[in-house]
C-alpha positions, 0 to 999 in steps of 0.5 A: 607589787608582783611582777612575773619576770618572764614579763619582763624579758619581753622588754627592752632594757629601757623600758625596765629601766623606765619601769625601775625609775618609776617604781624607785625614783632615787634609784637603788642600793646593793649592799654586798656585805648583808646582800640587802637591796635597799632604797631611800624612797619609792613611788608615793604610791606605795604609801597610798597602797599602805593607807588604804590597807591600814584603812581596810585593817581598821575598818574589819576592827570597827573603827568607822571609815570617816574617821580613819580618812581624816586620821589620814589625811591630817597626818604627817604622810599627807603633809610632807 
């Protein structure tokens, strides 16, 4: 997801940290040490995004679209 930062100084600082929960439910994490910002979990729709791209990568490989949906829908991913 790209967001143009100069969008973002047209916010109040509660809507960016509206916008940081929304996209980062458990918050963030800075590490000083290797300058990572890391997070335990993000929004369940980065991992609808991911499906759909892996879905879109398979489908250019032939592999029909039924059939990865299933595969999908009865992983993990879906279960958890």
């Amino acid at each position: 997801m790209i967001i143009n930062c100069s969008t973002l100084n047209h916010y109040d600082n509660d809507s960016k940290l509206k916008l940081q929960k929304t996209l980062f439910p458990d918050g963030i994490n800075i590490s000083k040490q290797n300058k990572r910002v890391r997070t335990n979990r993000v929004n369940s729709i980065f991992a609808l995004i991911q499906a759909i791209a892996k879905l879109l990568k398979e489908n250019k490989n032939g592999k029909k679209s039924n059939q990865i949906l299933e595969d999908f829908i009865y992983s993990k991913q879906m279960i958890e």
